[in-house]
C-alpha positions as CSV (number, residue, x, y, z in Angstrom):
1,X,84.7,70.8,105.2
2,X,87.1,69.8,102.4
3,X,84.9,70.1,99.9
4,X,84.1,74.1,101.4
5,X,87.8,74.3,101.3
6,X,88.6,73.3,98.0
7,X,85.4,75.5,96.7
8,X,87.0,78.6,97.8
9,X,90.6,77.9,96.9
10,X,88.4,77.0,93.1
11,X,86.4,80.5,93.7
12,X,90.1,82.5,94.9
13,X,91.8,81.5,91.8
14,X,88.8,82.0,89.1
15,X,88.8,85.3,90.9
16,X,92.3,85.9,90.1
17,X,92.2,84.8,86.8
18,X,89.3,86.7,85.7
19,X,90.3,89.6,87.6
20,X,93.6,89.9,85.9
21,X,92.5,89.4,82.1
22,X,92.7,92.4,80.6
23,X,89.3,93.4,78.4
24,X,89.9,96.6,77.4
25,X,87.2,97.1,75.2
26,X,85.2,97.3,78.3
27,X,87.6,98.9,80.3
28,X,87.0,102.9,81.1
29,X,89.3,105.7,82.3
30,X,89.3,107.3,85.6
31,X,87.1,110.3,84.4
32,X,84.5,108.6,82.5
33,X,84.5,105.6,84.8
34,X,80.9,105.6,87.0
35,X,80.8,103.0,90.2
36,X,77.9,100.6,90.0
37,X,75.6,102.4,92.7
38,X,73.8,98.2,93.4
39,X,77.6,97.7,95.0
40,X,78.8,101.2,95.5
41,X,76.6,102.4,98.6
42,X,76.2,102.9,101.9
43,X,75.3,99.1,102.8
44,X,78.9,98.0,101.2
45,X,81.0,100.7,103.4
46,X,79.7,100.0,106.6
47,X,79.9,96.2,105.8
48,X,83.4,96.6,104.6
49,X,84.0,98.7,108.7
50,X,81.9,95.9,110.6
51,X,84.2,93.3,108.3
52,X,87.8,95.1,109.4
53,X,87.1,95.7,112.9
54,X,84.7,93.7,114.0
55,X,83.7,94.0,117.7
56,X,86.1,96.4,118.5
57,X,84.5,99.2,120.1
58,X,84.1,102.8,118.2
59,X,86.1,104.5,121.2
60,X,89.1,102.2,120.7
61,X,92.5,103.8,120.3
62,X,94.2,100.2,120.3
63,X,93.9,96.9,118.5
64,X,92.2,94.2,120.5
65,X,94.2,90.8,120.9
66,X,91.6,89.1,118.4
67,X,91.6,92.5,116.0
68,X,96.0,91.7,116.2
69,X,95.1,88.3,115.2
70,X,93.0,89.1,112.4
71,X,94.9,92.0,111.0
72,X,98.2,90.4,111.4
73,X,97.8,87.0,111.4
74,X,99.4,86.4,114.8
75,X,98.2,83.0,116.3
76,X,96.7,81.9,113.2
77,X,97.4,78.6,111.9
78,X,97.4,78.2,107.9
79,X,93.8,77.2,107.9
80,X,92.7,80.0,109.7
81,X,94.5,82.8,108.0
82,X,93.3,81.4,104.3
83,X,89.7,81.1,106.0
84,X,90.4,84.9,106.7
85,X,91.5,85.0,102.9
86,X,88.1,83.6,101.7
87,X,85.9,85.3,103.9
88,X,87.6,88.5,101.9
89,X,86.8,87.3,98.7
90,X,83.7,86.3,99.5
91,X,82.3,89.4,101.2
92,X,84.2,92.1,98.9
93,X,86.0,90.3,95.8
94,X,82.7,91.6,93.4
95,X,83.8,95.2,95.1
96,X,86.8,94.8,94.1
97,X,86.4,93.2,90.6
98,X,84.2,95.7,89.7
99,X,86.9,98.4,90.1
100,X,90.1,96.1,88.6
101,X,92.3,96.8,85.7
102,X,90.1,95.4,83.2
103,X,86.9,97.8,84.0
104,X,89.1,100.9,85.0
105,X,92.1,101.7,83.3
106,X,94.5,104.0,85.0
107,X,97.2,106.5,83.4
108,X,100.5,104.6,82.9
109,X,103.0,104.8,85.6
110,X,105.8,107.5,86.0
111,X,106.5,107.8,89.3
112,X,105.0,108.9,92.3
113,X,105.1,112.5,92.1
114,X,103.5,112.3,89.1
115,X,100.4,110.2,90.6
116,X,100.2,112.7,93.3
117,X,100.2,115.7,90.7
118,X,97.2,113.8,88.6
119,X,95.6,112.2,92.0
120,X,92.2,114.0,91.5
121,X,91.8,112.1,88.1
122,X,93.2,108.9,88.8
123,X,91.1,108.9,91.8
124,X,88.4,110.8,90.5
125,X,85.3,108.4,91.1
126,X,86.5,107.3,94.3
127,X,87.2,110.9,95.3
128,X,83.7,112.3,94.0
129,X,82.0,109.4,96.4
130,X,83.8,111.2,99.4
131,X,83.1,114.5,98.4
132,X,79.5,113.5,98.1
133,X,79.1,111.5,101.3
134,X,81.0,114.7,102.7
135,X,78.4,117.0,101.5
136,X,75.7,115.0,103.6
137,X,77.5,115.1,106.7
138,X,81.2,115.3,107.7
139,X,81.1,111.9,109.9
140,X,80.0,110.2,106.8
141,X,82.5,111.9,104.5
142,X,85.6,110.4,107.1
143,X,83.6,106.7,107.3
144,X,83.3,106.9,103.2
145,X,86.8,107.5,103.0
146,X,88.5,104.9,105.8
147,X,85.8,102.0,104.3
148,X,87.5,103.0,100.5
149,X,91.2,102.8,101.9
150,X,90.6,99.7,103.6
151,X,88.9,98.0,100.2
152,X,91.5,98.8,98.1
153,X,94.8,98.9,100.5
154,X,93.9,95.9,102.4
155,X,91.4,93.3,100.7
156,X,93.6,92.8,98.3
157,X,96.9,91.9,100.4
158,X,94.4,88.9,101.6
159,X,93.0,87.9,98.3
160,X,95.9,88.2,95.8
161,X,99.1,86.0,96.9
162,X,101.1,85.0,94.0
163,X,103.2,87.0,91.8
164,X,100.3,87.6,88.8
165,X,98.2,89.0,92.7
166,X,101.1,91.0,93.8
167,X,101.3,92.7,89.9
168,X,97.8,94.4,90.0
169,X,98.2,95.0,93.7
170,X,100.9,97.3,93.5
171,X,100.3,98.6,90.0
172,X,96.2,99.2,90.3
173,X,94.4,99.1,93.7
174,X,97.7,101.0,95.4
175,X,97.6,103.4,92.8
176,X,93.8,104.0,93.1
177,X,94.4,104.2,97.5
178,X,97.8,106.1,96.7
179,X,96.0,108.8,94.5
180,X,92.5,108.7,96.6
181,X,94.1,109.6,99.4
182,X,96.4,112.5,98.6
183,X,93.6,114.0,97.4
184,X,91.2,113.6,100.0
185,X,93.6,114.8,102.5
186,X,92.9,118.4,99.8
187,X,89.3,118.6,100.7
188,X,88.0,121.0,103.3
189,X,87.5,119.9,106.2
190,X,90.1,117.4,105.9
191,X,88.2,113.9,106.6
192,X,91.0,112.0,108.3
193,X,90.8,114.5,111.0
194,X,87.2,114.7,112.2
195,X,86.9,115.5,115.5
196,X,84.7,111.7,116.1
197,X,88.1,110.4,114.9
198,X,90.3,112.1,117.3
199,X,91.2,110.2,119.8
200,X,90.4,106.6,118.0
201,X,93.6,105.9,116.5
202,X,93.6,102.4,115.4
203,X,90.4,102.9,113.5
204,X,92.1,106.2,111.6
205,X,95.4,104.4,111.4
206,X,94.8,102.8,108.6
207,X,93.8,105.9,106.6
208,X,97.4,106.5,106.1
209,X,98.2,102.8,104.9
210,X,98.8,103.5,101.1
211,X,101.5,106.1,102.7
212,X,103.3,103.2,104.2
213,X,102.5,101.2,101.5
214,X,104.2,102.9,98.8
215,X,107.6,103.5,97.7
216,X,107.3,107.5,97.8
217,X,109.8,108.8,100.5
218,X,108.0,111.7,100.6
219,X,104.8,110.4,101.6
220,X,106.3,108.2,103.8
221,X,107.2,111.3,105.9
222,X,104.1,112.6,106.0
223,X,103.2,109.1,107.5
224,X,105.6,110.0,110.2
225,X,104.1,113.5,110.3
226,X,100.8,112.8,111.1
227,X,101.2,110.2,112.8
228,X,103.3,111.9,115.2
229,X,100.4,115.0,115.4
230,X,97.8,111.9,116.2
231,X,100.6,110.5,118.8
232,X,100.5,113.8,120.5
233,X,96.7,114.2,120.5
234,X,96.4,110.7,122.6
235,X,99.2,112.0,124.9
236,X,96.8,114.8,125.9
237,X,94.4,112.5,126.6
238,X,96.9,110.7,129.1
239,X,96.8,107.5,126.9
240,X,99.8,105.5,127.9
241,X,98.1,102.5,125.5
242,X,98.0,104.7,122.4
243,X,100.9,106.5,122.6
244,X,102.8,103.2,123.0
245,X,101.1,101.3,120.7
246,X,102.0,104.7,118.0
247,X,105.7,103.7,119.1
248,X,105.4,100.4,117.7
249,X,103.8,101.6,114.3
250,X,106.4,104.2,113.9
251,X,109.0,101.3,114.5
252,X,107.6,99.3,111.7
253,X,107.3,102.5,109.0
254,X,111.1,102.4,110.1
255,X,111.6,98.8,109.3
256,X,109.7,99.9,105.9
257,X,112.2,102.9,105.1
258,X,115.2,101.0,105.3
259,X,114.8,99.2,102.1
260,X,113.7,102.7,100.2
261,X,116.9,104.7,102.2
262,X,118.8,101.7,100.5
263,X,117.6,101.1,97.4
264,X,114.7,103.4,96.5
265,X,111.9,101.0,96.1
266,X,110.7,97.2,98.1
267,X,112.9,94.7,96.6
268,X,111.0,92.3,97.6
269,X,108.3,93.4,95.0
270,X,110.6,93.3,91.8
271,X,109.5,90.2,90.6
272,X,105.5,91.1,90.9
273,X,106.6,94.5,89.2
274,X,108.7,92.4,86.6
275,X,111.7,94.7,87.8
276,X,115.2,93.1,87.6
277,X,117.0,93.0,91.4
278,X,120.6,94.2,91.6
279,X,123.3,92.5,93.1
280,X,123.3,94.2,96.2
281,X,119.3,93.6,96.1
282,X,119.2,90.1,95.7
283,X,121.7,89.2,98.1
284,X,119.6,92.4,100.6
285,X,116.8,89.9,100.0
286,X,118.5,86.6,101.6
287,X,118.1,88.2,104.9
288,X,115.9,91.0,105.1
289,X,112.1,91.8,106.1
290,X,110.3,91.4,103.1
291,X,106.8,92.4,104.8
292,X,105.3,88.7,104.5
293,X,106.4,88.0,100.9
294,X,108.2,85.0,100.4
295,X,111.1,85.4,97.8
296,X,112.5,83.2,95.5
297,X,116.0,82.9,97.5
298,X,114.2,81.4,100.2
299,X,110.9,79.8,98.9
300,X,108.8,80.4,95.5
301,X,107.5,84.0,95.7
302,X,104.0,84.0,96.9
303,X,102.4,86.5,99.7
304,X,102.3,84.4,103.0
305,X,100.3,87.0,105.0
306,X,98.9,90.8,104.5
307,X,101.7,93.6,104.0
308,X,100.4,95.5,106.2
């Protein structure tokens, strides 16, 4: 057991390393970029679904306990929650790696508006996968994209943890969700909205993750937006579960618009985004919800459990 242990804390951290190193001679831009169809297929997206949400059924509009556990971490013990970390990089860190900064390079960073305005290129091999998958059949276009978002919103959270992690989480695989979204939700019919999604909110939930996730106020309302159209769809359908559970979701994209009301960005993410804090920032930081980031007031910086 210890020796398992210290084998994937080895494998986490080469991971890392060699994930981060920038090789830029072999590095390609969004539109020449092509995905590696021997990991890009249909056998990785529905593993990366059966990995997410496990045996929670497909009619499910709420999290299970155990699907709260493994999302959140609730109950967990350390061991647990980095076993969860592992079983991450074991099942999808090649996924990931094979799409990080030193194989794909992305546009430098503006701002938001200007990802959203150039989402279709930034995006553009992720987005031509849904489109594709779309062409065969709707259902599969929707399952494409949700099995994307959740690679590159939420593997990461759970495989990158210290502040080198946090750099290329925010700055490449958000950007890449960020962008792949916003111009998926373009295509016709839109795929967050099939009709075998309608009433399943938990599973389409996370769709709109990289909305939470960024630090776009804009986006964040659309968050609210659809969210609230999904809350009144489950309402119809006299689900009291849902439509409380959607309360508690819209009370945590509250918690996460506080910080960008006050500031306009997460300050607990200057460090990873090598951003200096402000007065009013750093002592903001002391005692406020930093999303499971530890900060250097309090303990050395290092991602405790998924922002989710």
């Amino acid at each position: 057991m210890l020796y398992k242990s210290l084998f994937r804390r080895a494998l986490a951290i080469n991971f890392t390393s060699n994930t981060i190193r920038s090789t830029s001679a072999m590095a390609s831009s969004p539109r020449s970029f092509t995905l590696d169809r021997s990991i890009f297929n249909e056998t990785l997206y529905s593993r990366v679904r059966d990995f997410w949400f496990g045996d929670l059924p497909e009619t499910a509009s709420t999290p299970s306990p155990e699907a709260i556990k493994t999302w959140y971490g609730a109950g967990k013990t350390p061991e647990q929650k980095q076993e969860f970390d592992s079983e991450c990089h074991e099942n999808f860190g090649y996924a990931l790696k094979a799409l990080g900064p030193d194989r794909l390079t992305l546009p430098a960073f503006e701002d938001y508006e200007k990802d959203i305005q150039d989402a279709e290129n930034i995006a553009s091999p992720l987005l031509t996968e849904v489109k594709e998958a779309q062409a065969q059949d709707t259902k599969k276009g929707s399952n494409t994209l949700l099995s994307l978002i959740l690679l590159l919103d939420q593997m990461p959270r759970n495989m990158y943890r210290d502040i080198p992690g946090l750099k290329v989480v925010y700055g490449h695989y958000d950007r890449l969700a960020f962008t792949l979204l916003h111009s998926s939700l373009k295509l016709s019919p839109n795929p967050i909205d099939h009709e075998s999604m309608r009433l399943r909110y938990i599973w389409k939930s996370w769709y709109l993750m990289p909305l939470m996730h960024s630090e776009h106020i804009a986006s964040h309302g659309m968050f609210e937006q659809i969210t609230k159209r999904w809350r009144n769809d489950v309402a119809e359908a006299n689900d009291t579960e849902a439509v409380d559970f959607i309360a508690t979701v819209l009370g945590f994209e509250e918690k996460h618009m506080e910080p960008l009301r006050k500031f306009g960005r997460y300050p607990h993410r200057n460090e990873a985004m090598g951003r200096q804090s402000t007065k009013e920032e750093t002592e903001y930081l002391k005692s406020a919800e930093t999303f499971g980031v530890k900060q250097q007031q309090k303990e050395p910086q290092e991602i405790e459990k998924s922002e989710l």
